[in-house]
C-alpha positions as CSV (number, residue, x, y, z in Angstrom):
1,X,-19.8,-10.8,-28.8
2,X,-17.7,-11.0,-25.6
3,X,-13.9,-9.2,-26.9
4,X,-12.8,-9.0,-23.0
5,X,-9.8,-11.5,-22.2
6,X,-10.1,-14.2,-21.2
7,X,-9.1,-14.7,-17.6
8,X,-6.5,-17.8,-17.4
9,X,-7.1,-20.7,-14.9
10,X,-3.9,-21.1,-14.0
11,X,-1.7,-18.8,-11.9
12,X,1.6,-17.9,-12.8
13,X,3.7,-20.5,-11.7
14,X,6.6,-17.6,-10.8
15,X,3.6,-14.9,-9.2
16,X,2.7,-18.2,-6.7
17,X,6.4,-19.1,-5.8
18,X,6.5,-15.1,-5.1
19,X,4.0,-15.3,-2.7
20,X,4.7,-18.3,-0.8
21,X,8.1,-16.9,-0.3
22,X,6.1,-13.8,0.9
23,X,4.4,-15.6,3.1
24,X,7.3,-17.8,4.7
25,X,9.1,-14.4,5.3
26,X,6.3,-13.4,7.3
27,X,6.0,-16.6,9.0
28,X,9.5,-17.5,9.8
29,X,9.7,-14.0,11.2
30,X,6.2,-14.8,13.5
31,X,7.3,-18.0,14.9
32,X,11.1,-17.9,14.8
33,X,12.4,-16.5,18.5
34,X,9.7,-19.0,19.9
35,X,10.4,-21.7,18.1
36,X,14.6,-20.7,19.1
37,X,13.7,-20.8,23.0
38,X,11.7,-24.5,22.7
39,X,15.0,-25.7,20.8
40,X,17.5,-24.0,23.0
41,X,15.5,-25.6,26.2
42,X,15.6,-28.8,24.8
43,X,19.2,-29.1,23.3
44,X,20.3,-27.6,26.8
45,X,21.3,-23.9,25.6
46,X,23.8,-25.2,22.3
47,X,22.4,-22.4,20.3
48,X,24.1,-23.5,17.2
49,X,22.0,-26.6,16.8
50,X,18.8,-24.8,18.1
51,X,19.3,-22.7,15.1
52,X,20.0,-25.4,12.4
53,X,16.8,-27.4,14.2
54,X,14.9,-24.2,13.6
55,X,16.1,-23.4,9.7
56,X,15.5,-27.0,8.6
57,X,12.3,-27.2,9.7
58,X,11.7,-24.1,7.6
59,X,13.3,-25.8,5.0
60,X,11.1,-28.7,5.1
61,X,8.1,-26.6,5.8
62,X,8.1,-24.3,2.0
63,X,9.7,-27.8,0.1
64,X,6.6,-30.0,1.3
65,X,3.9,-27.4,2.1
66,X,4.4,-24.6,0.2
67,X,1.0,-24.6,-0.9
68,X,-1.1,-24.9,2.5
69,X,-2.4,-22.2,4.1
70,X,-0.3,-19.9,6.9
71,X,-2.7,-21.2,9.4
72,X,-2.2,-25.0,8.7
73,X,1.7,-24.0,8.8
74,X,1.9,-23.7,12.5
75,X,1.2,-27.3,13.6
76,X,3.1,-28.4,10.3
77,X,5.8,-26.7,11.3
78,X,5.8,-27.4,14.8
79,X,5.6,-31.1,13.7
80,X,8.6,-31.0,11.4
81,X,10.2,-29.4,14.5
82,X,9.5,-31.9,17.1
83,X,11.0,-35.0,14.6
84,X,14.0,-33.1,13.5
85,X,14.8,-32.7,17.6
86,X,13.7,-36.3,18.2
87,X,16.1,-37.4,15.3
88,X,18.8,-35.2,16.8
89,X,18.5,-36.6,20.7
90,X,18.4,-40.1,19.2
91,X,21.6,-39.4,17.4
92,X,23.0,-37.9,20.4
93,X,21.8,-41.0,23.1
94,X,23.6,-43.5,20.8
95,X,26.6,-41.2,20.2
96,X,26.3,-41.7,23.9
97,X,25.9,-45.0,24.4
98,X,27.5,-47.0,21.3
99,X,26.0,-49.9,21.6
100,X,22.1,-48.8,22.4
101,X,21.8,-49.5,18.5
102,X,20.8,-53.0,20.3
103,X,18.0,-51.7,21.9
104,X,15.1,-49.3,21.3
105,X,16.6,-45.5,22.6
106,X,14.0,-43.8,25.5
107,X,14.1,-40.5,24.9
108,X,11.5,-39.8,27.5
109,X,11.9,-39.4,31.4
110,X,8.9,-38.8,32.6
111,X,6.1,-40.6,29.8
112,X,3.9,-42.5,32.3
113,X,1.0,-41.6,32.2
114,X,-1.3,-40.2,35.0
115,X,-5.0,-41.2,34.6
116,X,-7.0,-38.5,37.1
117,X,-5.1,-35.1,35.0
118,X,-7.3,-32.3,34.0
119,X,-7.0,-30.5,30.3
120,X,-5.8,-27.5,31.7
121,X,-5.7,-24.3,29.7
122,X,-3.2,-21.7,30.0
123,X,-3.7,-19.6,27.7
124,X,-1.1,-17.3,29.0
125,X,1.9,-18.5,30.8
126,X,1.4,-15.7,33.1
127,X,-1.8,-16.7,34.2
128,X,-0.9,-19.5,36.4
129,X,2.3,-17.6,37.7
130,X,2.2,-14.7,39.4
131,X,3.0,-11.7,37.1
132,X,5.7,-10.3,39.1
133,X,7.8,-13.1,37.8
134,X,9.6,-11.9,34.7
135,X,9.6,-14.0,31.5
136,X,13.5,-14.5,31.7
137,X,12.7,-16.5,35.1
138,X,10.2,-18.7,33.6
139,X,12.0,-19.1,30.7
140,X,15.4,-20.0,33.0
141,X,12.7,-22.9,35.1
142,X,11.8,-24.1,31.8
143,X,15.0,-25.3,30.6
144,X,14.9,-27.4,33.8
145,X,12.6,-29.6,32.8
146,X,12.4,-32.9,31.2
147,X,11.9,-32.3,27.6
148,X,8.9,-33.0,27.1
149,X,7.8,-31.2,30.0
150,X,8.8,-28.6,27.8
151,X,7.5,-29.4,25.0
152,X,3.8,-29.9,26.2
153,X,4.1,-26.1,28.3
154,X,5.6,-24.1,25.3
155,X,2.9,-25.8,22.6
156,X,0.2,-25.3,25.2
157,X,0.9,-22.1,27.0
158,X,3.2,-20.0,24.2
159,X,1.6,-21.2,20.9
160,X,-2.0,-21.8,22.3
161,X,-2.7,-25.5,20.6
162,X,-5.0,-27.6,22.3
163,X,-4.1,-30.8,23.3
164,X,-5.4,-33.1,20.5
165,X,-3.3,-30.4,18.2
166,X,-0.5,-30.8,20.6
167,X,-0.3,-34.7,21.2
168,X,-0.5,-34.6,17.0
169,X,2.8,-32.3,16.9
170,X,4.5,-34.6,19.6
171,X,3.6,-38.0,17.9
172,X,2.3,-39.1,21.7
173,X,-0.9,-39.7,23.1
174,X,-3.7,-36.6,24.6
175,X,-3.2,-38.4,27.6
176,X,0.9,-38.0,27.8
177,X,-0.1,-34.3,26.8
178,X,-1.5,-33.8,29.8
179,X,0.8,-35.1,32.1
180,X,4.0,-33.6,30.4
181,X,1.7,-30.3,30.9
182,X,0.4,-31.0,34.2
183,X,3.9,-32.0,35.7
184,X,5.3,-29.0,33.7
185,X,3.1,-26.6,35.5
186,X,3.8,-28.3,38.6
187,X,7.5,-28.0,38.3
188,X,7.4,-24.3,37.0
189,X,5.4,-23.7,40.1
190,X,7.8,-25.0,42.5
191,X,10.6,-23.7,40.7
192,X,9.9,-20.3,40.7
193,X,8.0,-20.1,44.1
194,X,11.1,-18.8,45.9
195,X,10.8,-15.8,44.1
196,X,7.2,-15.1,44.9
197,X,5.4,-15.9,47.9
198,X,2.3,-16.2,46.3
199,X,3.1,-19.4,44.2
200,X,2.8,-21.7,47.0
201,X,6.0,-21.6,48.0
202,X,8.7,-19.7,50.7
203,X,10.0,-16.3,50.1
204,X,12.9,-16.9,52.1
């Protein structure tokens, strides 16, 4: 006769709450100062509102997903992200313009589409610029941009998503992924080519 006890089915309700926590900690801690620079770009540097962006994504993150895996987190999160700052510029386009209620808000500069654009892969933002130029002064040419120019580099280049991951995140097309990247990698380029003649660009 088997006296061993039985082992129960069901997980403490309080040990599994525990370790979600556990692993949001970890994973707000991973993703955080990223995720601050891509809202700080595209809000144009008001920090205050990057970081409210940033914590209510969390937010929404551990309420909905609480029980999905740390590695299905990322584009979640990322996805939560890129509505909460798509809510926030719409907000702040008919604050704006007080009567654009009337009409459908563009939010986006540059979304035409060019047909002949490569997938490119950066893995490494440095790979395509020359590694004498500092991250500060990428960083700086990125908040130039359109933003989402932005978007697509900092998805693609920082957090390494592919473009069909990517397009998901920014509720667009694989095809505007790769113009928003392609264009972004164009702009960086001539951005930051004064500062090293191996870019393409002058030194003087």
């Amino acid at each position: 006769m088997d006296l061993a006890p039985k082992q129960s089915n069901t997980a403490d309700p309080s040990v599994l709450k525990s370790t979600a926590e556990s692993r949001l900690k970890h994973f707000m801690h991973e993703v955080t100062g990223r995720a601050l620079v891509m809202m700080e770009n595209a809000t144009q540097n008001q920090q205050g509102i990057a970081m409210d962006l940033v914590q209510e994504a969390f937010i929404s993150l551990h309420k909905s997903y609480a029980d999905k895996s740390t590695e299905e987190w990322y584009p979640l999160f990322y996805t939560i992200l890129n509505n909460k700052l798509q809510d926030w510029r719409r907000k702040e386009a008919r604050r704006a313009q007080p009567f654009s209620f009337f009409r459908k808000v563009s939010l986006d500069d540059d979304d035409f589409e060019l047909n002949d654009v490569v997938d490119e892969s950066t893995p490494n933002p440095f790979e395509f610029i020359d590694r004498e130029v500092t991250a500060e002064e990428i960083q700086a040419a990125i908040a130039q941009l359109p933003v989402r120019q932005q978007q697509a580099f900092m998805l693609r280049a920082w957090e390494g998503f592919d473009t069909h991951t990517t397009a998901e995140i920014m509720n667009c097309t694989e095809g505007s992924v790769k113009t928003h990247y392609h264009r972004a990698i164009q702009g960086l380029r001539t951005a930051l080519a004064h500062l090293n003649p191996h870019l393409g660009g002058s030194s003087e």
